[in-house]
ROZA-170706 format. One record per residue (C-alpha): residue number from 0; residue in one letter; x, y, z negated. Coordinates in nm, 4 decimals, decimal comma. Layout:
BEGIN
gukol NUM	zakol A	xx X	yy Y	zz Z;
...
REM end
This chain:
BEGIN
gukol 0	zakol X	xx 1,4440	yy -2,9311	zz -3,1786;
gukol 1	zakol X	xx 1,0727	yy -3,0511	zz -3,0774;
gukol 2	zakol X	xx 0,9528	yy -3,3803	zz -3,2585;
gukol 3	zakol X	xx 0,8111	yy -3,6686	zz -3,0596;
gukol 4	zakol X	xx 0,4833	yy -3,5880	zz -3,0670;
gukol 5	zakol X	xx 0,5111	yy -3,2387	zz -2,9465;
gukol 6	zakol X	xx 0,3155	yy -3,1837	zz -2,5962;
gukol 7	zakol X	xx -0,0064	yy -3,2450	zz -2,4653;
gukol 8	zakol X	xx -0,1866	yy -3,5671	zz -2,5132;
gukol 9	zakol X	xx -0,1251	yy -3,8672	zz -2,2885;
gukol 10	zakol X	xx -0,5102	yy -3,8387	zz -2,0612;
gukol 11	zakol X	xx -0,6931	yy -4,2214	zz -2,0963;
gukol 12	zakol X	xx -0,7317	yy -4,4492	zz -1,8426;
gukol 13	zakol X	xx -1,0533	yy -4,4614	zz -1,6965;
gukol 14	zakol X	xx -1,1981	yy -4,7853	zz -1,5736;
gukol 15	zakol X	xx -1,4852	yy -4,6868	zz -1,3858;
gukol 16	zakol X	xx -1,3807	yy -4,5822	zz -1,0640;
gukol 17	zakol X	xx -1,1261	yy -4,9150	zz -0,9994;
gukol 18	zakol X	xx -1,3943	yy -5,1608	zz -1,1489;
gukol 19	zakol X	xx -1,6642	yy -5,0762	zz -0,9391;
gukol 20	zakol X	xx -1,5147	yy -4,9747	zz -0,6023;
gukol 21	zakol X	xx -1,3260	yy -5,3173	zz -0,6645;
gukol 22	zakol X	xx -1,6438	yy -5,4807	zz -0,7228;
gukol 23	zakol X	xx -1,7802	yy -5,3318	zz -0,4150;
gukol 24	zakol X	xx -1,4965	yy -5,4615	zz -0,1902;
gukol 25	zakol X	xx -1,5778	yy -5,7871	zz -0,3604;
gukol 26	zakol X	xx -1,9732	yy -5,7723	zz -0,3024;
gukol 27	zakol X	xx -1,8991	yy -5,6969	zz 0,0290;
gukol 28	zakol X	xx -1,6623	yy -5,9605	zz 0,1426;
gukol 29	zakol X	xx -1,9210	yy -6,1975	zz -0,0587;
gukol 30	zakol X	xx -2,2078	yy -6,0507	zz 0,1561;
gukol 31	zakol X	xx -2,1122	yy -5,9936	zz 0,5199;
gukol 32	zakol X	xx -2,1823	yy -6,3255	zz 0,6632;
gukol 33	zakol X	xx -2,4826	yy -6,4121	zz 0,4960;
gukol 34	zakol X	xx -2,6708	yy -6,0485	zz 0,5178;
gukol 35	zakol X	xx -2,4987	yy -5,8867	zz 0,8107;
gukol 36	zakol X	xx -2,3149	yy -5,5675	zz 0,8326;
gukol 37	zakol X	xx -2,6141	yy -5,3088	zz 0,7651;
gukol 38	zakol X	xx -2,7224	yy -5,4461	zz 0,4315;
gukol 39	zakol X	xx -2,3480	yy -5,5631	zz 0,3168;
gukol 40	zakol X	xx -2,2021	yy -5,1805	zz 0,4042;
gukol 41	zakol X	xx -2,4888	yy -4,9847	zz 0,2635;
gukol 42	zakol X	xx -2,5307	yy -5,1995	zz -0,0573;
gukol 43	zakol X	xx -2,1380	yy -5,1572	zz -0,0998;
gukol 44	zakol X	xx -2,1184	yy -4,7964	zz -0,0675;
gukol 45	zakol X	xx -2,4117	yy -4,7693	zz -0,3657;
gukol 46	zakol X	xx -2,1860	yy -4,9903	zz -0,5819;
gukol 47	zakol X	xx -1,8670	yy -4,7771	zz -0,4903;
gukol 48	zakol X	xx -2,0754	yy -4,4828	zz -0,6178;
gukol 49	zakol X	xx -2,0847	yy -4,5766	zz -0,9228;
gukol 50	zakol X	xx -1,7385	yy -4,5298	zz -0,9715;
gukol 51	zakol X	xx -1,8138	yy -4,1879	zz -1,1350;
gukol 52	zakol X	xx -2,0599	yy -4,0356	zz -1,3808;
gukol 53	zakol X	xx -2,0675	yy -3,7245	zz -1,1333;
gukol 54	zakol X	xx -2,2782	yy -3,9033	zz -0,8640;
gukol 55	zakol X	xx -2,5557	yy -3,7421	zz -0,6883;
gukol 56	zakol X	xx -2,8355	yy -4,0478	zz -0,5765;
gukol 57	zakol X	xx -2,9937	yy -3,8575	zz -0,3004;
gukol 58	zakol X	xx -2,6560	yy -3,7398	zz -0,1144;
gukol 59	zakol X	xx -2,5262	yy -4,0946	zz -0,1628;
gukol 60	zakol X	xx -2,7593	yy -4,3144	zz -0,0420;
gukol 61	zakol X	xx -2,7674	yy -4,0114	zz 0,2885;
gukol 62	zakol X	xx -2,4231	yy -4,0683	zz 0,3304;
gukol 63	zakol X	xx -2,4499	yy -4,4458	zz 0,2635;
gukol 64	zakol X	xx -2,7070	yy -4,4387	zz 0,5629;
gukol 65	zakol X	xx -2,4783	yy -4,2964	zz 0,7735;
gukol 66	zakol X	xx -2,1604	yy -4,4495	zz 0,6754;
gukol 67	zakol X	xx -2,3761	yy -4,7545	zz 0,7992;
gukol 68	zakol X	xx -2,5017	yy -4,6679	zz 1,1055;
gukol 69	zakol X	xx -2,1315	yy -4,5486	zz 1,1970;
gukol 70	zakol X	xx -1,9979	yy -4,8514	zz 1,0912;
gukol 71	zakol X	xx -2,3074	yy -5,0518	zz 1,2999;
gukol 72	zakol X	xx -2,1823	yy -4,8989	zz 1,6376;
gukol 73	zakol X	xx -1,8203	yy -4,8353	zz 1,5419;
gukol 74	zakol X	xx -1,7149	yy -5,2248	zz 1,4667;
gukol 75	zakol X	xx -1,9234	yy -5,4057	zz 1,7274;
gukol 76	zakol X	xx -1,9800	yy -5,1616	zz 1,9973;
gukol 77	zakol X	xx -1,6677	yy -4,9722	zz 2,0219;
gukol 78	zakol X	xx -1,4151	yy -5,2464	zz 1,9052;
gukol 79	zakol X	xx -1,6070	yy -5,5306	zz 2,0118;
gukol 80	zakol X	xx -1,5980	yy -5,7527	zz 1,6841;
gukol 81	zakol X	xx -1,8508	yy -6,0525	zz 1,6890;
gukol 82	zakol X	xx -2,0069	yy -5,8930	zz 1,3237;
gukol 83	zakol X	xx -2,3602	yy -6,0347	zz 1,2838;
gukol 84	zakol X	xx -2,5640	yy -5,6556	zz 1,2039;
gukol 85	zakol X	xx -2,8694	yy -5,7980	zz 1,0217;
gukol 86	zakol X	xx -2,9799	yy -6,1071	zz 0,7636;
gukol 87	zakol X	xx -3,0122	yy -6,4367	zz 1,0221;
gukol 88	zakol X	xx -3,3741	yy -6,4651	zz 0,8981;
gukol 89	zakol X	xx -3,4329	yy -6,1453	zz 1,0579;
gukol 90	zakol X	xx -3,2827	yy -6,2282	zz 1,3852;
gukol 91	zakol X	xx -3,4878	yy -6,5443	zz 1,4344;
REM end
């Protein structure tokens, strides 16, 4: 008969990944009216990616770029949402 503590090790949480994808989410819900979609999306995706030790800079801020300019024809083009794309200052 095995004691209690036979076994492998219970793993530890890791708070990385939740805390900054959820601060993401956050920074973009925060940013999307006043900075548009392109600058809330890509800024969002750099904060997600520092969820994990493992990120590589250069393929994530390539794939942030174009994650954004999918999301910049996907949501107001092909769905036809009224999202502002860019800052107000730079529209006037």
């Amino acid at each position: 008969m095995g004691l209690v503590f036979d076994g492998p090790k219970i793993a530890t949480y890791h708070w990385r990944g939740p805390f900054f994808v959820s601060l993401s989410i956050l920074c973009f819900a925060a940013a999307i009216r006043p900075l548009g979609l392109v600058i809330s999306a890509f800024v969002a995706f750099l904060i997600a990616g520092m969820g994990t030790p493992e990120t590589r800079w250069k393929e994530t801020i390539i794939v942030g770029m174009c994650l954004t300019i999918g999301c910049s024809l996907l949501f107001p083009y092909a769905l036809g949402l009224p999202l502002q794309l860019f800052p107000r200052f730079m529209i006037q």
